[in-house]
C-alpha positions in Angstrom: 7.9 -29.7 -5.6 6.7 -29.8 -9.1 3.1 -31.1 -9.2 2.2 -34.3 -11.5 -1.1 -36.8 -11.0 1.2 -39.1 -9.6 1.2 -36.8 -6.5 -2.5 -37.9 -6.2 -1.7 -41.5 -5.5 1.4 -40.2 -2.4 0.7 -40.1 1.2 0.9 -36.6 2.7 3.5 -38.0 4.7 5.4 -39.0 2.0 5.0 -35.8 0.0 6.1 -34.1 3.0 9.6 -36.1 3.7 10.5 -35.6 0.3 9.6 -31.8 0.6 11.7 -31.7 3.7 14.3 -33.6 2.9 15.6 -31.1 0.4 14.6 -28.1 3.1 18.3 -27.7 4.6 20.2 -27.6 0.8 17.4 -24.8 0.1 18.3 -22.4 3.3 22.1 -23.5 2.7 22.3 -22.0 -0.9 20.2 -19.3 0.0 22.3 -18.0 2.3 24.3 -14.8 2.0 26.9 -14.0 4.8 26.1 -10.3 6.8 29.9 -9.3 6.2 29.8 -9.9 2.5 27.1 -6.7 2.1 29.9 -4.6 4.3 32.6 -5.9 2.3 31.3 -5.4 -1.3 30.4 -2.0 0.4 26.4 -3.2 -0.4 23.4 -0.2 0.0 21.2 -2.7 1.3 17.8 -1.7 0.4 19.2 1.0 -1.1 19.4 3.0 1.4 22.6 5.3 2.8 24.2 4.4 6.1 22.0 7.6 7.5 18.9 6.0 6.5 18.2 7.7 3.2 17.5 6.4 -0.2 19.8 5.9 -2.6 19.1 8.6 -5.5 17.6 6.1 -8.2 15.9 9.0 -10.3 14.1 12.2 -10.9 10.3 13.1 -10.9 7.9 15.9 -11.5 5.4 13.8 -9.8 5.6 14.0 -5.9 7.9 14.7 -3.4 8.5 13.6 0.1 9.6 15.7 2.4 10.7 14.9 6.3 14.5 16.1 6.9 16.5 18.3 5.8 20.5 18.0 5.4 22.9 20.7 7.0 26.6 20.1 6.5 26.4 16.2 5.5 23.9 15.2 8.4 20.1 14.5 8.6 18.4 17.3 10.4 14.6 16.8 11.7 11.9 18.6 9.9 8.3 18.8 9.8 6.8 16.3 7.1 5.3 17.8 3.7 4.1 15.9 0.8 3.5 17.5 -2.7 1.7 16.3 -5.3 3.1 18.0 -8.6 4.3 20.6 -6.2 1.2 21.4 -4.6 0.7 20.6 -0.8 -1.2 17.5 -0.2 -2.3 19.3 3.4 -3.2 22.7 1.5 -5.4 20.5 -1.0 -7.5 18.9 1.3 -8.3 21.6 3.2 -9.5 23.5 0.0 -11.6 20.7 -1.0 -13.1 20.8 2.3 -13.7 24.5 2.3 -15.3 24.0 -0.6 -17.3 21.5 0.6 -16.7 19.0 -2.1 -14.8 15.8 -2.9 -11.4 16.2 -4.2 -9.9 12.7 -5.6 -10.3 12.9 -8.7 -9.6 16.2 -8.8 -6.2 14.5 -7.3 -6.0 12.2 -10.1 -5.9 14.4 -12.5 -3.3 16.6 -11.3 -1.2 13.7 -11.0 -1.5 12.5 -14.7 -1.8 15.7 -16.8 0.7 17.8 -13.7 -2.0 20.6 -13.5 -5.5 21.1 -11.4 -8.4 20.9 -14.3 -11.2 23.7 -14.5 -14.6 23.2 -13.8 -15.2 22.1 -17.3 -12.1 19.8 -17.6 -13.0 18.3 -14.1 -17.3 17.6 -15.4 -15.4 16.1 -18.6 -12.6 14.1 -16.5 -15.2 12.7 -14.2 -17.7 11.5 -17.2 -14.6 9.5 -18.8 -14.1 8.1 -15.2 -18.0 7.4 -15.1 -17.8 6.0 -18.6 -14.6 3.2 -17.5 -15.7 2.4 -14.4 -17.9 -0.4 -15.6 -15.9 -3.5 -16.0 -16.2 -5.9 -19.0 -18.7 -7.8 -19.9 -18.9 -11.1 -18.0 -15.5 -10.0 -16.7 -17.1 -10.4 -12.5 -18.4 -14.1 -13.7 -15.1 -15.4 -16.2 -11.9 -13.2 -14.1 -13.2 -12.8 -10.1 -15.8 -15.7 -9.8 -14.5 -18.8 -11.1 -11.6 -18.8 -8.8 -12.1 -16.9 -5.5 -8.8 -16.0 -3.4 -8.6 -15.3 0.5 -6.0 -12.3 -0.4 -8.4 -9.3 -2.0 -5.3 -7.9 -3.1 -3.7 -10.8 -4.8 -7.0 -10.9 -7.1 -6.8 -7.3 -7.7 -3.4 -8.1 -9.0 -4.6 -11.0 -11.6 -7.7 -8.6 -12.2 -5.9 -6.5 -13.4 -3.5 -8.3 -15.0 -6.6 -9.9 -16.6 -7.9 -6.6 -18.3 -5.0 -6.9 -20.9 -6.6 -9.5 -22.6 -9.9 -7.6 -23.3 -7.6 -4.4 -24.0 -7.5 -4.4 -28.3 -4.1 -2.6 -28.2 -2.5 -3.8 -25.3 1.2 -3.2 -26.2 0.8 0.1 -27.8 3.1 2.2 -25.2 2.2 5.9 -27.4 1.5 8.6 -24.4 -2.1 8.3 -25.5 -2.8 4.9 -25.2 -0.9 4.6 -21.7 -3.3 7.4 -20.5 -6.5 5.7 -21.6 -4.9 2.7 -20.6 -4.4 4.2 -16.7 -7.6 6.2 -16.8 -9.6 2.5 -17.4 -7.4 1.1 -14.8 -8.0 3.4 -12.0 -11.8 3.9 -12.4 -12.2 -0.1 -12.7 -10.0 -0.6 -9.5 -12.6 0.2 -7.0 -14.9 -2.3 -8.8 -12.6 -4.9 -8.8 -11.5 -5.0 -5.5 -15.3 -4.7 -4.2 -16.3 -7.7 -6.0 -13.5 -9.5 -5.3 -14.3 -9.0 -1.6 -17.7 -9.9 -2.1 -17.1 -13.2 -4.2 -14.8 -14.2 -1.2 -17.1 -14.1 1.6 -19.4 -15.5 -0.9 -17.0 -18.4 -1.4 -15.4 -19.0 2.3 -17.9 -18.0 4.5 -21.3 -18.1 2.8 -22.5 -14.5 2.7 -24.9 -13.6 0.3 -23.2 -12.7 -2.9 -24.2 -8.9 -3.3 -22.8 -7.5 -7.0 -23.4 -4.3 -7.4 -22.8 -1.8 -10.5 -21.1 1.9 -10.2 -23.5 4.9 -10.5 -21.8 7.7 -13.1 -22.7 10.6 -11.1 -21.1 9.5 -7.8 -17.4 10.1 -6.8 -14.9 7.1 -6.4 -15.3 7.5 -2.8 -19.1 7.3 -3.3 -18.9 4.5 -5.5 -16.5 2.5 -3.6 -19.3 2.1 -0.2 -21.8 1.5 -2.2 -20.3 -1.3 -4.1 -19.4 -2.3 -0.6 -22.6 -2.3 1.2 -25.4 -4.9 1.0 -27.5 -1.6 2.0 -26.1 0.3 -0.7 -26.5 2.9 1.9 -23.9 5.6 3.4 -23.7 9.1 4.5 -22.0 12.3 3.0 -20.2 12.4 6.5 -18.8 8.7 6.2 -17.8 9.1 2.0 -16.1 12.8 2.5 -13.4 11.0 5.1 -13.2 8.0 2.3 -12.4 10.7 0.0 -9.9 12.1 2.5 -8.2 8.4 2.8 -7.9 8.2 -0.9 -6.1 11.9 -1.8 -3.6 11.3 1.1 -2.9 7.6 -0.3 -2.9 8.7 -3.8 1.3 9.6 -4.3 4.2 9.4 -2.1 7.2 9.9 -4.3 9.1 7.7 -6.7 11.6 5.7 -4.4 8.3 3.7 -2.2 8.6 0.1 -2.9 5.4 -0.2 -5.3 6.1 3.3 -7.4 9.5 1.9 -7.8 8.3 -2.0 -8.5 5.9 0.4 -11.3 9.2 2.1 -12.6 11.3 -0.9 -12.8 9.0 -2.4 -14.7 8.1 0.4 -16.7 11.4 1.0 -18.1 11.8 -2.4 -19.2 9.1 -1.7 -21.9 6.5 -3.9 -20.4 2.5 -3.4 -21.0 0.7 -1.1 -18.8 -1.6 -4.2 -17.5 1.9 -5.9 -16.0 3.2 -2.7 -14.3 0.2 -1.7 -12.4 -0.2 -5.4 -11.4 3.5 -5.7 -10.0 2.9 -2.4 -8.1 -0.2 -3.8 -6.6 1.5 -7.4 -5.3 4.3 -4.9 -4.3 1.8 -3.0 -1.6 0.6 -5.9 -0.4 3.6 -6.6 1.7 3.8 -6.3 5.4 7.0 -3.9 5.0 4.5 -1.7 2.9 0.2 -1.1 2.2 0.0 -4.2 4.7 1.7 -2.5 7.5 -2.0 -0.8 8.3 -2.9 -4.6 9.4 0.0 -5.1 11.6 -1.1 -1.8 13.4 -4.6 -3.0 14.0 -3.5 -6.5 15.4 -0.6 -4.8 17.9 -4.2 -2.2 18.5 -6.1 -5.3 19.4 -3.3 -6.8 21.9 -3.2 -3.4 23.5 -7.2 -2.5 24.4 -7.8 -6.7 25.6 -5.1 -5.7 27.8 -5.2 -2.1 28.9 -8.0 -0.8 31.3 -7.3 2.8 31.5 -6.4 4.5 28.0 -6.1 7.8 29.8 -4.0 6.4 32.2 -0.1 7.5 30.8 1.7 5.2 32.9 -0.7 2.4 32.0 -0.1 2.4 28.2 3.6 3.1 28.9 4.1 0.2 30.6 2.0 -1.2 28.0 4.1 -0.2 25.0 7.2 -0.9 26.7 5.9 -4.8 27.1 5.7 -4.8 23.4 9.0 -3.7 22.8 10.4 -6.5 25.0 8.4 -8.6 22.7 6.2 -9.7 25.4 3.2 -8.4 24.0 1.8 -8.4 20.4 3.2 -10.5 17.2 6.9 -10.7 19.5 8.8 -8.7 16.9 9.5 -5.8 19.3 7.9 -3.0 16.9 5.1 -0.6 17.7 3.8 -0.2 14.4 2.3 3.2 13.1 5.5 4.7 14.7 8.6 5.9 12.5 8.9 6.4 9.0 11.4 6.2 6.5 11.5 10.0 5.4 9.4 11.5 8.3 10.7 12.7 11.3 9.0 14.9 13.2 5.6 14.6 11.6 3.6 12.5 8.9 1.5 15.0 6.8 -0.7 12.3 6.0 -1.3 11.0 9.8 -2.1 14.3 11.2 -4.9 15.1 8.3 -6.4 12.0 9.4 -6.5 13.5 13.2 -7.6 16.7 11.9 -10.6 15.1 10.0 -11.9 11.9 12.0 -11.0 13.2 15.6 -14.4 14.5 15.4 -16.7 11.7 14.1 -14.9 9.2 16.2 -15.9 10.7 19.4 -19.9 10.8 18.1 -19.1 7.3 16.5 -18.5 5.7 19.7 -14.7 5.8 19.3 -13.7 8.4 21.5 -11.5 6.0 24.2 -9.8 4.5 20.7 -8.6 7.6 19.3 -7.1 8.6 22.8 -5.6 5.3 22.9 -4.0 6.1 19.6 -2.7 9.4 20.8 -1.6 8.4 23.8 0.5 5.7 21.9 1.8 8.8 19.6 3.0 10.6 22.3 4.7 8.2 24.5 6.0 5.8 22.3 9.0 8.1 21.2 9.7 8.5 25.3 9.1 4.7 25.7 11.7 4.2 22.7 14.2 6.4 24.4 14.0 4.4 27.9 14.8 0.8 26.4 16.9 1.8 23.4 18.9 4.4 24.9 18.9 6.2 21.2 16.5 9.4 21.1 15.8 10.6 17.6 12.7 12.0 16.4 9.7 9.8 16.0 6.7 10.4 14.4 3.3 8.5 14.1 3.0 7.8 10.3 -0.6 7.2 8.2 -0.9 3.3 9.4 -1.3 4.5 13.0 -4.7 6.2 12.3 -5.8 5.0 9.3 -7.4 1.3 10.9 -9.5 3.4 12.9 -10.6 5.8 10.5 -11.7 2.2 8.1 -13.5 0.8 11.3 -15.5 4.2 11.9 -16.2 3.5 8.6 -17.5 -0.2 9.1 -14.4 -1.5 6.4 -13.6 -4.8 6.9 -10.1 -5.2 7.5 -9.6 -7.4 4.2 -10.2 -4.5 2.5 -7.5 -2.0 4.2 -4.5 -2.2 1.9 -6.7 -2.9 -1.5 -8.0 0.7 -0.3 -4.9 1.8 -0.1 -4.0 0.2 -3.8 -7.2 2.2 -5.0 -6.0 5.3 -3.1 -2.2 4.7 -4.9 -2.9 3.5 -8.4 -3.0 7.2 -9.5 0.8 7.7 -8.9 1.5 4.5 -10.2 0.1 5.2 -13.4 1.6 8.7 -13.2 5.3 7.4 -12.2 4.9 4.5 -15.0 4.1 7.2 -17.9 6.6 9.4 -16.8 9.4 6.6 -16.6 8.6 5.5 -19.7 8.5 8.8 -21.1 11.6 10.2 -19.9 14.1 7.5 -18.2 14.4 5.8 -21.9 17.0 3.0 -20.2 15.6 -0.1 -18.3 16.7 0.1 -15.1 19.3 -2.3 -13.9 21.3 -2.3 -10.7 24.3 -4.5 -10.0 24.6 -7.6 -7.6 27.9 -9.0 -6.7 28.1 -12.7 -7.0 29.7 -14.6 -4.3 29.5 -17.6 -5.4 33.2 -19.7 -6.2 33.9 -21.9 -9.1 32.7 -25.4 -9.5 33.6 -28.3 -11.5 30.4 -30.6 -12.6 30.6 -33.5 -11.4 29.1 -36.8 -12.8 26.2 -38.4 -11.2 27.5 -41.6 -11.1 30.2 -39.8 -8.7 27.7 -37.6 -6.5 27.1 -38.3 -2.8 
């Protein structure tokens, strides 16, 4: 209903039969018949009747790799994830070997394709320094004056907001795009922390803590001490942050927010408006909001369970949930199954590698068990009540709640860390769509709608 100061003077309940009365016509013209996609022969989110995408495009960017196809058909394969052709795996383990933090280190191989040298890494990490701080008065006129329960909504007007303080905003040369992403993606983690911290500020009257970026600290760094009141962390607690943020940071072009970048991309938009699409685009439960859904089923299963080491326990557990007798009713163990992946999620099992450790001396030893023990008998669980048994892997959502408890992240902030994390291959997939694609992209939709005559009003029922 459109909103007018008349509204003012209504009774709720009269706004609300006049909403309703209308309800039915809405659902009845939005309603598409299930045979019509069969027989227009429809790739409904296209994907292939095997589960696959539909091949949309090309990219140098990153590639996704969980199956491999002999003779027509989809054979299992252990999951690998490249950025620019590197190993994401390979990376982190060489950052951690050398004992140092490697996002942005990430972020530049996704936007210039190559990993810098020392001295194009101390000069990359000073221009990030030198962006990081927002606007002035930007906290008080953009993230203040109207606080939002959704962190990730404001990030999206945030940045949507930058455009206007942006003096060439429209200027799509490869140069300004790349300043353009570089401000964007050291100002993220500043956003998002001061949105968070105006909205306990504003809905559950917290002390408003504001603080400013350091230049000499990594984005990981940065990000908890923005967060915390304290201002405090430890190396341990920002190295796995660092982790979380290189294995977020790509995923190929055909994920719903690359894509939702892409698509707008090609149509010749600004910078400011792709990036902001991309970020409403994660926020979905289907998407950067499926880590929630994890934690919530995770919740349901400890006030229940009494025994996380007993197998048959969490089976019978699991198998309540896919009844829908346990948990949100949908009948899905979330953190299980993946799109691509099949046997493995590169992603999930670097978080194992990493935080199995600190969760144990954390105090989070019986959660990570839990965890595993879902991993390993969900797949025989699935088997049992579906009948259908096909490879089934834990993906990154099943782990990475417990990794942001052990780092005392409140769960508001899971998927705008996961938008921080993924704002580096957005920027990389926008500049190389609009670089390279050169034709707005624009898929077909098959109208099923008949003919009709207008008629009068004077002659409508």
């Amino acid at each position: 209903m459109i909103y007018n100061s008349n509204n003012e003077n209504m009774k709720k309940e009269e706004l609300a039969r006049l909403f309703d009365s209308c309800m039915d016509e809405a659902r009845d013209a939005n309603s598409v018949p299930a045979s019509a996609f069969e027989n227009y022969r429809v790739k409904r989110g296209l994907r292939e009747m095997d589960g696959t995408g539909v091949m949309a495009g090309v990219t140098n960017i990153g590639n996704v790799h969980g199956y491999v196809l002999y003779e027509g058909e989809k054979v299992a394969d252990e999951g690998k994830l490249e950025y620019r052709g590197m190993d994401m795996s390979k990376l982190i383990d060489a950052f951690n070997a050398e004992d140092r933090y490697g996002f942005e280190e990430v972020i530049y191989l996704l936007l210039f394709g190559k990993l810098p040298s020392k001295a194009e890494l101390d000069d990359f990490n000073a221009l990030l320094a030198a962006n990081r701080h927002l606007p002035p008065r930007f906290t008080e006129d953009i993230l203040m004056k109207a606080p939002s329960r959704s962190i990730m909504n404001k990030m999206s007007t945030g940045v949507l907001a930058l455009y206007a303080y942006d003096e060439n905003p429209d200027d799509t040369s490869l140069e300004n795009m790349l300043r353009q992403s570089i401000e964007i993606i050291a100002r993220l983690p500043v956003i998002a922390a001061h949105s968070y911290a105006v909205y306990r500020n504003a809905f559950y009257s917290k002390s408003l803590n504001l603080h400013m970026p350091c230049d000499h600290m990594s984005t990981a760094q940065n990000f908890l001490r923005l967060m915390r009141s304290s201002k405090q962390y430890t190396e341990e607690e920002a190295r796995l942050l660092d982790l979380c943020l290189i294995i977020h940071a790509e995923h190929g072009g055909g994920n719903n927010s690359s894509f939702s970048c892409r698509v707008l991309s090609s149509s010749g938009t600004d910078t400011y408006s792709a990036i902001s699409a991309a970020i409403g685009s994660l926020k979905g439960p289907l998407h950067g909001g499926a880590n929630i859904k994890v934690q919530e089923m995770f919740d349901a299963i400890k006030a229940k369970i009494h025994d996380v080491h007993d197998d048959d326990e969490v089976r019978s557990i699991l198998l309540s949930i896919l009844r829908g007798e346990l948990g949100d009713g949908s009948g899905k163990i979330y953190g299980m199954g993946h799109a691509i992946y099949t046997k493995s999620d590169p992603r999930a099992v670097m978080l194992k590698k990493y935080a199995e450790d600190l969760a144990y001396r954390k105090g989070f030893g019986d959660d990570f068990a839990l965890l595993e023990a879902i991993e390993r008998l969900t797949p025989q669980v699935f088997a049992e009540h579906k009948g259908i048994n096909k490879p089934l892997c834990a993906n990154v959502d099943l782990y990475s709640g417990l990794v942001y408890r052990m780092l005392d992240i409140p769960e508001e902030m899971y998927t705008p860390l996961f938008a921080i994390a993924r704002v580096a291959g957005w920027c990389a997939h926008r500049i190389e769509e609009y670089e390279t694609a050169k034709r707005i992209i624009r898929p077909a939709y098959k109208c099923i709608a008949k003919p009709k005559a207008y008629v009068p009003m004077a002659e409508r029922e």
